[in-house]
gemmi code that builds the backbone of each chain (N, CA, C; Angstrom):
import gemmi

chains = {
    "A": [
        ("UNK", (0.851, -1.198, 0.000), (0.000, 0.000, 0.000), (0.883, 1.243, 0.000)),
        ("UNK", (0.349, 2.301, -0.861), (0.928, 3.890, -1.328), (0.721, 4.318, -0.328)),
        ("UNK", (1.771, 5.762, 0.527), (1.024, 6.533, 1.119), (1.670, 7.679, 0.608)),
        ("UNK", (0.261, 9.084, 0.502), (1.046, 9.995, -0.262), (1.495, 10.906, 1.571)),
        ("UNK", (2.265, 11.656, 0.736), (3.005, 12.510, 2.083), (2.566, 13.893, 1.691)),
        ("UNK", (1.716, 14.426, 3.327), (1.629, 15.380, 3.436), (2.036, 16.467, 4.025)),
        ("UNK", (3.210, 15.868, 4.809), (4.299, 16.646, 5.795), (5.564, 16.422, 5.707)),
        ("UNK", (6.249, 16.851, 5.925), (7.790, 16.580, 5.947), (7.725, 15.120, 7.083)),
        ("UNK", (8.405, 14.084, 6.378), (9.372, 13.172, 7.143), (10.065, 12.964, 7.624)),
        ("UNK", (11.087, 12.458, 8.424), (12.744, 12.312, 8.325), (12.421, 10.857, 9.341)),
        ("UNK", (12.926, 10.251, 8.454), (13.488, 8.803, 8.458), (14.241, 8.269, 9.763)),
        ("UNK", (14.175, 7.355, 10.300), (15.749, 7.431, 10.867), (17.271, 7.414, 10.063)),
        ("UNK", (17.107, 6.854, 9.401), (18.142, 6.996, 8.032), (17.680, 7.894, 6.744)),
        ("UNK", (18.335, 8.626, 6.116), (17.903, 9.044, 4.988), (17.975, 10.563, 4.886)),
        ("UNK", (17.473, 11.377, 3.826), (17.365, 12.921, 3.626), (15.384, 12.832, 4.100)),
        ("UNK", (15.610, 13.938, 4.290), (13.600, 14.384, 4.617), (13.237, 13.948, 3.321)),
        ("UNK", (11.989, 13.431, 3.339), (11.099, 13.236, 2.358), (9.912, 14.462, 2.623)),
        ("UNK", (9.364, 15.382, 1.056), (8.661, 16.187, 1.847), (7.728, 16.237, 0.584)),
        ("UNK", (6.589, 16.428, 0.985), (5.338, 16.769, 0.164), (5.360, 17.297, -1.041)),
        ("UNK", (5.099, 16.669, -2.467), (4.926, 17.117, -3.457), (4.463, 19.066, -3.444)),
        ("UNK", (4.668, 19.781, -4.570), (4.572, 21.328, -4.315), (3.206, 20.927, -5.432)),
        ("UNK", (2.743, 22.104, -5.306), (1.231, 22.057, -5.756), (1.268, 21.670, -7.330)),
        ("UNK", (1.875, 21.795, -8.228), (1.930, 21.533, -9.528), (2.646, 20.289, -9.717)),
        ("UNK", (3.116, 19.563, -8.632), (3.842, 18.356, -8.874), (3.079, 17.278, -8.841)),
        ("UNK", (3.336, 15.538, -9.037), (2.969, 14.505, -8.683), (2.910, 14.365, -7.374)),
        ("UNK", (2.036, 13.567, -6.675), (2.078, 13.109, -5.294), (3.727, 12.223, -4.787)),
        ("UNK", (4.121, 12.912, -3.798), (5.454, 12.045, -3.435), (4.808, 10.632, -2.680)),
        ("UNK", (4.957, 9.556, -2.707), (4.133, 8.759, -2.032), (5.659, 7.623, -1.038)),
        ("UNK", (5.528, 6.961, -0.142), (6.103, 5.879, 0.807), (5.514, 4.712, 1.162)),
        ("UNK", (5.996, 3.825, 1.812), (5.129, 2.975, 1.387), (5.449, 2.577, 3.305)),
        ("UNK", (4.619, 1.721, 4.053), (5.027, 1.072, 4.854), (6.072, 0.944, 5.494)),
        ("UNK", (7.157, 0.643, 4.974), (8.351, 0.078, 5.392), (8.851, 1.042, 6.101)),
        ("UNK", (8.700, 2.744, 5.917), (9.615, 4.086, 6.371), (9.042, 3.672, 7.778)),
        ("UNK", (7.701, 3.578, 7.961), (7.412, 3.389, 8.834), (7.906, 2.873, 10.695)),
        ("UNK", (8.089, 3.461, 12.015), (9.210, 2.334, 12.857), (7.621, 1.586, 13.056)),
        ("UNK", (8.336, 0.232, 13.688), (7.732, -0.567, 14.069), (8.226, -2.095, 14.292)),
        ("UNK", (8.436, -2.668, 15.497), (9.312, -4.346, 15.887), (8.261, -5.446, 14.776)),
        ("UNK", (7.065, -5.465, 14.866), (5.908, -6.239, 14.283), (4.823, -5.900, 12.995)),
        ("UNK", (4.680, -6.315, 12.407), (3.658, -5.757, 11.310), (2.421, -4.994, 11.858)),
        ("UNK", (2.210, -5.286, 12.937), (1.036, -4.933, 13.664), (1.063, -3.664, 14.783)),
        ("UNK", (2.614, -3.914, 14.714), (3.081, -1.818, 15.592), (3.004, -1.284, 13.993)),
        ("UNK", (3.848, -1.925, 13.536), (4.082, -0.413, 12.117), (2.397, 0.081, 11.425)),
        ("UNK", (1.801, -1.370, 11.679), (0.130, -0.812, 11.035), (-0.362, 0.581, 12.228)),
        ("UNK", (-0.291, 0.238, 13.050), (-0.581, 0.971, 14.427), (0.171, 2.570, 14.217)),
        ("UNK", (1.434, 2.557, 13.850), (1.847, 3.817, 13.650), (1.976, 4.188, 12.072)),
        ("UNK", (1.294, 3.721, 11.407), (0.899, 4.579, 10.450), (-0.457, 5.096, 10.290)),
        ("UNK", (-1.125, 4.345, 11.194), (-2.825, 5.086, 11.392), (-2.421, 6.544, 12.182)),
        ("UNK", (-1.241, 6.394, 12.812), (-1.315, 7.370, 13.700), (-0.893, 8.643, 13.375)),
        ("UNK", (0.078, 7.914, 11.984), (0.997, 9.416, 10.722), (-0.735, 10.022, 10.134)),
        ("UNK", (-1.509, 8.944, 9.791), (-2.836, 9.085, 8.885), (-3.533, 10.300, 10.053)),
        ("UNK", (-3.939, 9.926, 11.354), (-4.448, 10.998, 11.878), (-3.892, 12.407, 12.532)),
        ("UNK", (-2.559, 12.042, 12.008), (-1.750, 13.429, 12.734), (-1.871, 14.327, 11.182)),
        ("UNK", (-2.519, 13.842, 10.184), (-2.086, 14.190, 8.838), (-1.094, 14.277, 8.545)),
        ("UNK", (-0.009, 13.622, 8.430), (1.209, 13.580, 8.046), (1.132, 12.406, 6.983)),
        ("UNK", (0.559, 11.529, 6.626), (0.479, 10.771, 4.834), (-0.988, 10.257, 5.152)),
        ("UNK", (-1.251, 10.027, 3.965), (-2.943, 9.483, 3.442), (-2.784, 8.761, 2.307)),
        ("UNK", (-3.775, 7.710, 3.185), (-3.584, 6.639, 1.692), (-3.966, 6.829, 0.358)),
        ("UNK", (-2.870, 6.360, -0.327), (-3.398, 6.645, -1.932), (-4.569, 6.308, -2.656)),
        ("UNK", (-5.375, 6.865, -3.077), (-6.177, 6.447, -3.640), (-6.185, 5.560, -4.389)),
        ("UNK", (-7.502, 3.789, -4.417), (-7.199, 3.362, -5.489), (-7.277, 3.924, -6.637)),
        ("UNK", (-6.769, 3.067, -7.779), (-6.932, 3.515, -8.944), (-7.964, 2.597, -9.721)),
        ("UNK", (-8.829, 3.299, -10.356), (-10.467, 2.996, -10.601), (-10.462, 1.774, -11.793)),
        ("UNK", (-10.616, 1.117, -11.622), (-10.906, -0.343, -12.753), (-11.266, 0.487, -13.728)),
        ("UNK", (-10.560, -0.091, -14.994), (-10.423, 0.524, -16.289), (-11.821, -0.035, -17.165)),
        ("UNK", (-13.043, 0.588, -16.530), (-14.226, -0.221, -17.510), (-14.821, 1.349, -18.257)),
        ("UNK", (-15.714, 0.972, -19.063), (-16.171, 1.965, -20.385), (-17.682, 2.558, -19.271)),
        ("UNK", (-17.660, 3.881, -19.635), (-18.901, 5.037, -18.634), (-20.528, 3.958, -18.971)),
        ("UNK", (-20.282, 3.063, -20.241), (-21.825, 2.224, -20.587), (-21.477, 0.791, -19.441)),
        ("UNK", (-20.232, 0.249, -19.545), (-20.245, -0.658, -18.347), (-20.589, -0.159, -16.888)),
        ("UNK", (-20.190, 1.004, -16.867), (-20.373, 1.457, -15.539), (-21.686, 1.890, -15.337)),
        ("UNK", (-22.441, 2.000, -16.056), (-23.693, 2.647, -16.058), (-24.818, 1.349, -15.852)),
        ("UNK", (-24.417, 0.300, -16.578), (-24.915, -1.319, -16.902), (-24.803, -1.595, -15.101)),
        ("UNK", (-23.837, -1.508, -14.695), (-23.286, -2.088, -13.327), (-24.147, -1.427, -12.630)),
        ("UNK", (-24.479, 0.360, -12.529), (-25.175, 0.477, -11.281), (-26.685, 0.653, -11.339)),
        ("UNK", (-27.147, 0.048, -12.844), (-28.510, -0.221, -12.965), (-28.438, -1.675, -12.278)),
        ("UNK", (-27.591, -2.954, -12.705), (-27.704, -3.706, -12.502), (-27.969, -3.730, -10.612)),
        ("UNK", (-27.138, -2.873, -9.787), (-27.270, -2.761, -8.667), (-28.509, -1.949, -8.004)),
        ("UNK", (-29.283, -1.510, -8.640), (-30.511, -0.818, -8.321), (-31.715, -1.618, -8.436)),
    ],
    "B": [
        ("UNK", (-7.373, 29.186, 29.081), (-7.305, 28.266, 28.572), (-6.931, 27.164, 29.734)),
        ("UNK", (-6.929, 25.633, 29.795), (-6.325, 24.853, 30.795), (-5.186, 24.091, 30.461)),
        ("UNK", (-4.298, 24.291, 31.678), (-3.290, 24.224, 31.536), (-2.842, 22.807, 30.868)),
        ("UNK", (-1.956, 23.136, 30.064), (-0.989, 21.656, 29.395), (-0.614, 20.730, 30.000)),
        ("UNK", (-1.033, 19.584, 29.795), (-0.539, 18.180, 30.284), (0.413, 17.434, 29.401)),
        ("UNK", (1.017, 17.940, 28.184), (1.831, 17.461, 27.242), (3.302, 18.220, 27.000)),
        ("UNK", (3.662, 18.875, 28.588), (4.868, 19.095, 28.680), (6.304, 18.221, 28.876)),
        ("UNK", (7.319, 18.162, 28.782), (8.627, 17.116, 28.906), (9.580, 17.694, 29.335)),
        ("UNK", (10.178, 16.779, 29.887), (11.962, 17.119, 30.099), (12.442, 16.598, 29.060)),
        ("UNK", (14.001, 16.829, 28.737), (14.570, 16.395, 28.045), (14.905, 14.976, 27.864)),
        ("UNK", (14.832, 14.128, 28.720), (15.355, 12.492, 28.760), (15.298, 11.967, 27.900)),
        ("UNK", (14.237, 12.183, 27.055), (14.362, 11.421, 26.329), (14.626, 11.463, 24.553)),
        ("UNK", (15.436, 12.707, 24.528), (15.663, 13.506, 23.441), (16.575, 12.753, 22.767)),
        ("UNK", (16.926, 13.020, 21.536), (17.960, 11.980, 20.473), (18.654, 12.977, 19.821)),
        ("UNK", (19.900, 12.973, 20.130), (20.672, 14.022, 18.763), (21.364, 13.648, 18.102)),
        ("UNK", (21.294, 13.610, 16.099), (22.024, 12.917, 15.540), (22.982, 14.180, 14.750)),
        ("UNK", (24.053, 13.815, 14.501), (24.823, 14.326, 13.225), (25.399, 13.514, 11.861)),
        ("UNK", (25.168, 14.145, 10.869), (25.567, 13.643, 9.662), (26.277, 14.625, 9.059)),
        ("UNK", (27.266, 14.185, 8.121), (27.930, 14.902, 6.997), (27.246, 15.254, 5.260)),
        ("UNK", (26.424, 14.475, 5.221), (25.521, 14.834, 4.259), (23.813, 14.645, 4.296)),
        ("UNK", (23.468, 14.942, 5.725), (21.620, 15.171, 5.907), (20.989, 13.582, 5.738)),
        ("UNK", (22.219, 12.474, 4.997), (21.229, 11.379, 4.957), (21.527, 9.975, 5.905)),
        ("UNK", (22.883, 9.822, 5.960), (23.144, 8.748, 7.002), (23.582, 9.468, 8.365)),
        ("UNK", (22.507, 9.201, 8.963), (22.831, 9.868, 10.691), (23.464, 8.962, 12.075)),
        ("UNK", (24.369, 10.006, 12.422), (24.799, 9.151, 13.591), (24.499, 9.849, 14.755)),
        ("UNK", (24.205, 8.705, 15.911), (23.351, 8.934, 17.296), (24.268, 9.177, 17.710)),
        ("UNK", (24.591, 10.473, 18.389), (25.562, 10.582, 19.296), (24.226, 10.896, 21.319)),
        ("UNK", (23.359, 10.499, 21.059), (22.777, 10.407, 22.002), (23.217, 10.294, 23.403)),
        ("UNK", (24.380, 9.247, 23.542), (24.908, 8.628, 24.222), (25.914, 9.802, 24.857)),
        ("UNK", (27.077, 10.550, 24.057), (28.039, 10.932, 24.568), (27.880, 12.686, 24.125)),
        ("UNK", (26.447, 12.818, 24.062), (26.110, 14.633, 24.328), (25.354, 14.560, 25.422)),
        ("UNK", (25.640, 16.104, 25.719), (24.819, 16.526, 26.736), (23.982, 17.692, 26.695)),
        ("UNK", (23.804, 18.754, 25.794), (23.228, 19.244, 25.124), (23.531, 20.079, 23.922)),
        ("UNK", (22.051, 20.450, 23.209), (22.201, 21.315, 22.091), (21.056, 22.419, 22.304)),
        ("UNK", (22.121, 23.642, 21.549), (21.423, 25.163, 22.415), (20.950, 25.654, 20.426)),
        ("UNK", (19.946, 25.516, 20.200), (19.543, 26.196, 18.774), (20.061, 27.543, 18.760)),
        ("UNK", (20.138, 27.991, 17.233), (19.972, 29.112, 17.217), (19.004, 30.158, 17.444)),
        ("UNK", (19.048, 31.678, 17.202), (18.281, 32.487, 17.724), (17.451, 32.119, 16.627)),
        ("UNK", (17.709, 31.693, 15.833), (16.592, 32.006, 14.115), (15.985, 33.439, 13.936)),
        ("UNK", (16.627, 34.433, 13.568), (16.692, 35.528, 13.308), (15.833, 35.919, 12.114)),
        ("UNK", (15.257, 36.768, 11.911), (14.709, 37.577, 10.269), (15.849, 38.601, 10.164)),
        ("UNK", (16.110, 39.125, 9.218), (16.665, 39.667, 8.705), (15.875, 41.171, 8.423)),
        ("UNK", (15.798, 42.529, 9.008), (14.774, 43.488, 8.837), (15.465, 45.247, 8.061)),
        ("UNK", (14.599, 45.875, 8.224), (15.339, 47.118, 8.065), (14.561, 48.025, 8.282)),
        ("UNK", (14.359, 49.378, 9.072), (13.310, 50.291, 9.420), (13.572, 51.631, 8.236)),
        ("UNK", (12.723, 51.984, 8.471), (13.224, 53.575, 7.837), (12.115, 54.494, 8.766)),
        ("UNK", (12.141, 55.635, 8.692), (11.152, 56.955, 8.934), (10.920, 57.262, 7.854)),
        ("UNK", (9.530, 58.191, 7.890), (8.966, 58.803, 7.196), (8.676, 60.480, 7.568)),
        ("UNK", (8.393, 61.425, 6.805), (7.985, 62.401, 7.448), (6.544, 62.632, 8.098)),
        ("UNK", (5.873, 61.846, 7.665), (4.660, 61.469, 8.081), (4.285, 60.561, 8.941)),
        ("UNK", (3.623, 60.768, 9.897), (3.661, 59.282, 10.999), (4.657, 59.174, 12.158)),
        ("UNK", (4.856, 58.487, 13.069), (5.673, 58.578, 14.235), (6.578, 57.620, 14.519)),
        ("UNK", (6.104, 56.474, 14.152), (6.909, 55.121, 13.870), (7.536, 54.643, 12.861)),
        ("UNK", (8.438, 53.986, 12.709), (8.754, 53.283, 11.591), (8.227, 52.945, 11.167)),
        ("UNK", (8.729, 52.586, 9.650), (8.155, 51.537, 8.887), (9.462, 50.317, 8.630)),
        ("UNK", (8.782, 48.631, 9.090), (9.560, 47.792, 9.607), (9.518, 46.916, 8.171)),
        ("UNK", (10.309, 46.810, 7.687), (10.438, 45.739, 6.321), (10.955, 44.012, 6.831)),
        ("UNK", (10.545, 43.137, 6.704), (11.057, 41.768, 6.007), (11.561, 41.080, 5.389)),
        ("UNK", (13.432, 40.986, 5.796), (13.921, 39.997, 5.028), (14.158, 39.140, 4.939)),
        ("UNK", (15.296, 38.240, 4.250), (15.126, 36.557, 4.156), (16.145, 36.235, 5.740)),
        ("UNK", (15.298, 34.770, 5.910), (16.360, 34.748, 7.330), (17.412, 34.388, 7.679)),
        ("UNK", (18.111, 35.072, 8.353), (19.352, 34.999, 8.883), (19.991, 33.346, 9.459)),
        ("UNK", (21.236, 33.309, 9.061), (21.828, 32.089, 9.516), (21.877, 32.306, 10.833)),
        ("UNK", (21.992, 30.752, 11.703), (21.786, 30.298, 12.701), (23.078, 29.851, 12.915)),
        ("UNK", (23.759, 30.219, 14.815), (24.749, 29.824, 15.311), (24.047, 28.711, 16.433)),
        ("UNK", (24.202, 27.062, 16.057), (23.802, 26.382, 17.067), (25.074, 25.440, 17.936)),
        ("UNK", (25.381, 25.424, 19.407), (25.893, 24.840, 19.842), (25.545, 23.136, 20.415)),
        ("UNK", (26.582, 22.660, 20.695), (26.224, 21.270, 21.086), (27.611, 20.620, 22.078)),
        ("UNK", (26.914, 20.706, 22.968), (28.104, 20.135, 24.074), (27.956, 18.475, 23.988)),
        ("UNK", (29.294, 18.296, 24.216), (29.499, 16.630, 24.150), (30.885, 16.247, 24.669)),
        ("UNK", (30.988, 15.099, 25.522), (31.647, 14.145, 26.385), (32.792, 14.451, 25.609)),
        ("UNK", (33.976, 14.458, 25.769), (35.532, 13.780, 25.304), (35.650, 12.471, 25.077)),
        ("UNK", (35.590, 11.903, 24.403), (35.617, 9.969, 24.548), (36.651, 10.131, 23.351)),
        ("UNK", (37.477, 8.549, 23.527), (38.052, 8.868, 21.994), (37.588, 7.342, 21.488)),
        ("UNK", (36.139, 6.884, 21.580), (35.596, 5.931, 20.803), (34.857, 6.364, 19.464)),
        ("UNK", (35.427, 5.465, 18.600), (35.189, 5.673, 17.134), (33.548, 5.459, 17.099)),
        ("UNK", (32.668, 6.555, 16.435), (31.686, 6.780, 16.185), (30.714, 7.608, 17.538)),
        ("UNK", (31.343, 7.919, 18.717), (31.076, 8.753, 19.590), (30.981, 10.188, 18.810)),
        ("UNK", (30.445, 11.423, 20.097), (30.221, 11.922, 19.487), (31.568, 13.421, 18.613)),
        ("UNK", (32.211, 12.804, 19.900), (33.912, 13.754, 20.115), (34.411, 13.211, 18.109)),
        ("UNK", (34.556, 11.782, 18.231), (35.147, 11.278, 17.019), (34.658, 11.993, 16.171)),
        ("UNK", (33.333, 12.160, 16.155), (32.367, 12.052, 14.573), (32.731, 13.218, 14.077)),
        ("UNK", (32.195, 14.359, 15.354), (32.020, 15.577, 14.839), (33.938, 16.222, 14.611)),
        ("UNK", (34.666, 15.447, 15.123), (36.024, 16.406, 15.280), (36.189, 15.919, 13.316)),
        ("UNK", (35.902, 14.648, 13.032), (36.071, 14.134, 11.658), (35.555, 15.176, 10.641)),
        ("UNK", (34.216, 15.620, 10.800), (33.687, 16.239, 10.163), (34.230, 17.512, 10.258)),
        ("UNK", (34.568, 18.326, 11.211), (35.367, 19.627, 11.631), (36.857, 19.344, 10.228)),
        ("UNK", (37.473, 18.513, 10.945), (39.160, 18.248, 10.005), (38.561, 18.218, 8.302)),
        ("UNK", (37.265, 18.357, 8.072), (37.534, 17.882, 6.228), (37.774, 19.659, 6.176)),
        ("UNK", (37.686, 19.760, 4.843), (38.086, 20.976, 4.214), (36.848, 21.767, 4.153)),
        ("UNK", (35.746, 21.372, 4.062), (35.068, 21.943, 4.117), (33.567, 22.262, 5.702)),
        ("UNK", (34.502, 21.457, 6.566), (33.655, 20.648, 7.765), (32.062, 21.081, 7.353)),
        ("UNK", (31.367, 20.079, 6.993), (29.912, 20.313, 6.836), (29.365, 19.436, 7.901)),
        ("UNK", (28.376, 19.906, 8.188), (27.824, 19.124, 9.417), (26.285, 19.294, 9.270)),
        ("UNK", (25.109, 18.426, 9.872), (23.935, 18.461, 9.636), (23.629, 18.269, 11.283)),
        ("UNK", (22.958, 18.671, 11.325), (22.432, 18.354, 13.067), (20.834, 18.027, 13.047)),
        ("UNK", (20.588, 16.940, 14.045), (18.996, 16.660, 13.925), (18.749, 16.511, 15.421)),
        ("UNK", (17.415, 17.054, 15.710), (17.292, 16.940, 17.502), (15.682, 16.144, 17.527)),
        ("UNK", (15.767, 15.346, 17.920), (14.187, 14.757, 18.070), (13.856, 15.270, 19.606)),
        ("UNK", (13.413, 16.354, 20.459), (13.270, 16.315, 21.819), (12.633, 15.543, 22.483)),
        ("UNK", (11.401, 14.640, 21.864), (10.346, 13.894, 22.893), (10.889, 12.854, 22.822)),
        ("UNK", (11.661, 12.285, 21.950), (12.670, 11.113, 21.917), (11.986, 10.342, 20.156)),
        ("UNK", (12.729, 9.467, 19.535), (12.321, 8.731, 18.384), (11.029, 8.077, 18.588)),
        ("UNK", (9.951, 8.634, 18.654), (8.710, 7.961, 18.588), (7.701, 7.971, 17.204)),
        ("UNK", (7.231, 7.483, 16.997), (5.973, 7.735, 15.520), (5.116, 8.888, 15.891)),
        ("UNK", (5.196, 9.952, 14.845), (4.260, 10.838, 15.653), (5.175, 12.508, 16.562)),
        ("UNK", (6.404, 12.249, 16.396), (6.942, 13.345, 17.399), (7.682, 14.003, 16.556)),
        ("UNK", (7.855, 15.072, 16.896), (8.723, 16.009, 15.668), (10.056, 15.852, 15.459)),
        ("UNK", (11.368, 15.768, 14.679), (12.432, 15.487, 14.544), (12.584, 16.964, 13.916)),
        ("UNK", (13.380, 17.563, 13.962), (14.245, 18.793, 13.773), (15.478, 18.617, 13.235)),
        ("UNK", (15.821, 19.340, 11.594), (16.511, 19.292, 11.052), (17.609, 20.318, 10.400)),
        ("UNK", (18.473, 20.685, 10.838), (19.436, 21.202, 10.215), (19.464, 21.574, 8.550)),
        ("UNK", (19.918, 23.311, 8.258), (19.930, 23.055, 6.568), (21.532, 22.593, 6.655)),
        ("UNK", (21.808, 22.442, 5.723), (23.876, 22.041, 5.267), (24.516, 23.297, 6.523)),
        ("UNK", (25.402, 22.495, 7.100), (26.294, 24.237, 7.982), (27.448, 23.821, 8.042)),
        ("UNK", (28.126, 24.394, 8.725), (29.605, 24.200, 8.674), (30.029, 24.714, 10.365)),
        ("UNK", (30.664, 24.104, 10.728), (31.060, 23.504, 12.012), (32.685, 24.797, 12.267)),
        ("UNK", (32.067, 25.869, 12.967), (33.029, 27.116, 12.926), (33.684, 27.582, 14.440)),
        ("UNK", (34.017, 26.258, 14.828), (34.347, 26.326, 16.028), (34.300, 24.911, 16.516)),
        ("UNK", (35.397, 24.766, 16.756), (35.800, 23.120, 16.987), (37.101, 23.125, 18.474)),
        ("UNK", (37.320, 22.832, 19.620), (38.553, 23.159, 20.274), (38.726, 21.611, 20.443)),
        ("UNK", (39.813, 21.359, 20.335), (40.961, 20.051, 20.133), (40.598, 19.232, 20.835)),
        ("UNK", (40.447, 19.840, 21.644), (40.124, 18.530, 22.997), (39.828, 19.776, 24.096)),
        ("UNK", (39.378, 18.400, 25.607), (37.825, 19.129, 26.624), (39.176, 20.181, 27.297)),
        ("UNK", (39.033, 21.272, 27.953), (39.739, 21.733, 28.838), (39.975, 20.914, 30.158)),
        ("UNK", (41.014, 21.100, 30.391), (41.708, 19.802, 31.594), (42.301, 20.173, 32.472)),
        ("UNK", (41.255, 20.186, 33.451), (41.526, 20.716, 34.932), (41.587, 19.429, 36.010)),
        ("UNK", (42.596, 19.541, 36.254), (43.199, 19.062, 37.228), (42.266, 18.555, 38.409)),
        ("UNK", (41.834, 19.390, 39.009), (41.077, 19.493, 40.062), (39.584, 19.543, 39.951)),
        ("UNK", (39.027, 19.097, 38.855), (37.889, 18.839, 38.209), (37.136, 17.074, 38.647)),
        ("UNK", (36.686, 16.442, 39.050), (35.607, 15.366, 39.112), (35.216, 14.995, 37.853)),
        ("UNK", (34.950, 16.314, 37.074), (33.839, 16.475, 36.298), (34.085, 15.280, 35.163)),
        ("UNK", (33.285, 14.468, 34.373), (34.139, 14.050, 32.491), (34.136, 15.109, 31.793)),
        ("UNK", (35.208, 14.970, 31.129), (35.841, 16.224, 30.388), (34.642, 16.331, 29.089)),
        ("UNK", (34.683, 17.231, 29.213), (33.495, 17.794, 28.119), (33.703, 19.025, 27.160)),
        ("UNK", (33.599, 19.461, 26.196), (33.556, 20.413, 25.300), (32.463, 20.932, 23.869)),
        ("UNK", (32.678, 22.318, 23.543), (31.512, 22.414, 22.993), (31.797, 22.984, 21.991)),
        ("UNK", (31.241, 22.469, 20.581), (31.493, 23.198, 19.226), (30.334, 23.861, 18.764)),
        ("UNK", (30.924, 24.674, 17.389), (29.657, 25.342, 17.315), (29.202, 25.329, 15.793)),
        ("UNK", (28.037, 24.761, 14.982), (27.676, 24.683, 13.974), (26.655, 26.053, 13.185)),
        ("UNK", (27.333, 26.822, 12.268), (26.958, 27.451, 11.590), (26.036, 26.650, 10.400)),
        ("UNK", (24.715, 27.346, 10.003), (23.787, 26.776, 9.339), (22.183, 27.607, 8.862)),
        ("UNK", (21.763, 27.300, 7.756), (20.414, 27.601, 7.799), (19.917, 27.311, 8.895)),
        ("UNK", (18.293, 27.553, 8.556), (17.712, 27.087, 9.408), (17.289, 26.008, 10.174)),
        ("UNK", (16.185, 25.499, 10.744), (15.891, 23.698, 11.125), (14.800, 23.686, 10.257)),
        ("UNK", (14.216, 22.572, 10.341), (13.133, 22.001, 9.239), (12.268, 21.132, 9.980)),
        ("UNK", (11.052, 21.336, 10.238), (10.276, 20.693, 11.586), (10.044, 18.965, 10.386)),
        ("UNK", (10.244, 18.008, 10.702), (9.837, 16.767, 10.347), (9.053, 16.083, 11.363)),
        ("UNK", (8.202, 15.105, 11.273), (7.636, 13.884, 11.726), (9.015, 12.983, 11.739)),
        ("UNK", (8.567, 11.844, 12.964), (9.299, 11.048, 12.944), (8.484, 9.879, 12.661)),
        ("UNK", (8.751, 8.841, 11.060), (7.589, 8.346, 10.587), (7.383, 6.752, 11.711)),
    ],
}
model = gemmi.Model(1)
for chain_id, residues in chains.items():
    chain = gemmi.Chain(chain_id)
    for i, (resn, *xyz) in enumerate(residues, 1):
        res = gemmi.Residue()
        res.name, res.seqid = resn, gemmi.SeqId(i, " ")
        for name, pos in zip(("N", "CA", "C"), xyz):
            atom = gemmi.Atom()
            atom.name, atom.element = name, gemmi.Element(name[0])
            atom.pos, atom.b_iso = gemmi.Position(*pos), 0.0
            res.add_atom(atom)
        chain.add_residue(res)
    model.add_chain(chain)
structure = gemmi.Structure()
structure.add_model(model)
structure.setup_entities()
């Protein structure tokens, strides 16, 4: 999973990672920058980057179907 | 307003230095503190004939003199070694990073721009009649800091 960055970082190792500027691409990180001993601290402290606003998850990216499939689909769901 | 419950001492603060902002070394262990700079603006007044006060202008900001006291040790990767290494190159560049609440997810890490290390003394002053561990303090010229998360 993407996360885009909305604050300056700094790693324990590394240069700052810092937020795309308004005309740029999203800078995104993934997990791993993350500290954490267990998969289950690092999940824990990245909810916690998510509510300090410091990164937000990337948006998926939308299944590549045609505006008549998509239209078929949410008749079909109605 | 009511009063703050999210005040600290220092204990549990982390100070690293690097020579190029990206591989940092903890000298945690063998400092004892770091005094920031003033972080200054840069201004200029003038008078007018009109009016009683100045008029106060805004310029870009002024470099920062930050100190950092640390132990005498002569163990390789302490903090005496690192920084005297970085002092001896030709150009002594130095990066300084202070996390105060200590390395946690969530706490701010403070970053140094590129500076140069303008005051270095050889070794701690050595008094005789001292208890004390010998200690000494250099002084890093630099932009400003750069507030980071610690991810």
């Amino acid at each position: 999973m993407k996360y885009i960055v909305l604050q300056n970082i700094a790693p324990d190792q590394g240069p700052i990672i810092r937020p795309a500027g308004p005309d740029e691409p999203p800078v995104t990180v993934d997990e791993t920058i993350v500290r954490g001993e267990t998969p289950e601290e690092r999940a824990a402290n990245v909810q916690k980057l998510i509510v300090l606003g410091v990164i937000a998850p990337e948006p998926e990216p939308e299944p590549a179907t045609t505006t008549t499939a998509r239209k078929a689909a949410t008749k079909a769901e109605e | 307003m009511s009063q703050t419950s999210t005040a600290y001492s220092a204990r549990n603060s982390v100070l690293e230095i690097s020579t190029d902002g990206s591989s940092w070394t903890n000298i945690s262990g063998s400092s004892s503190s770091v005094t920031p700079g003033d972080g200054t603006r840069l201004t200029g007044t003038a008078h007018t004939f009109d009016g009683d006060g100045p008029i106060i202008t805004a310029g870009k900001l002024d470099a920062q003199e930050s100190t950092i006291s640390i132990l005498y040790t002569e163990t390789s990767g302490e903090a005496y070694e690192t920084a005297r290494a970085a002092f001896a190159t030709a150009s002594s560049t130095l990066y300084v990073r202070s996390t105060p609440l200590g390395a946690t997810t969530g706490n701010f890490r403070h970053t140094t721009g590129k500076g140069v290390i303008t005051a270095f003394p050889q070794f701690a002053e050595i008094d005789a009649a001292s208890g004390d561990p010998m200690a000494l303090e250099f002084t890093v010229q630099h932009p400003g800091w750069t507030k980071s998360t610690v991810p």
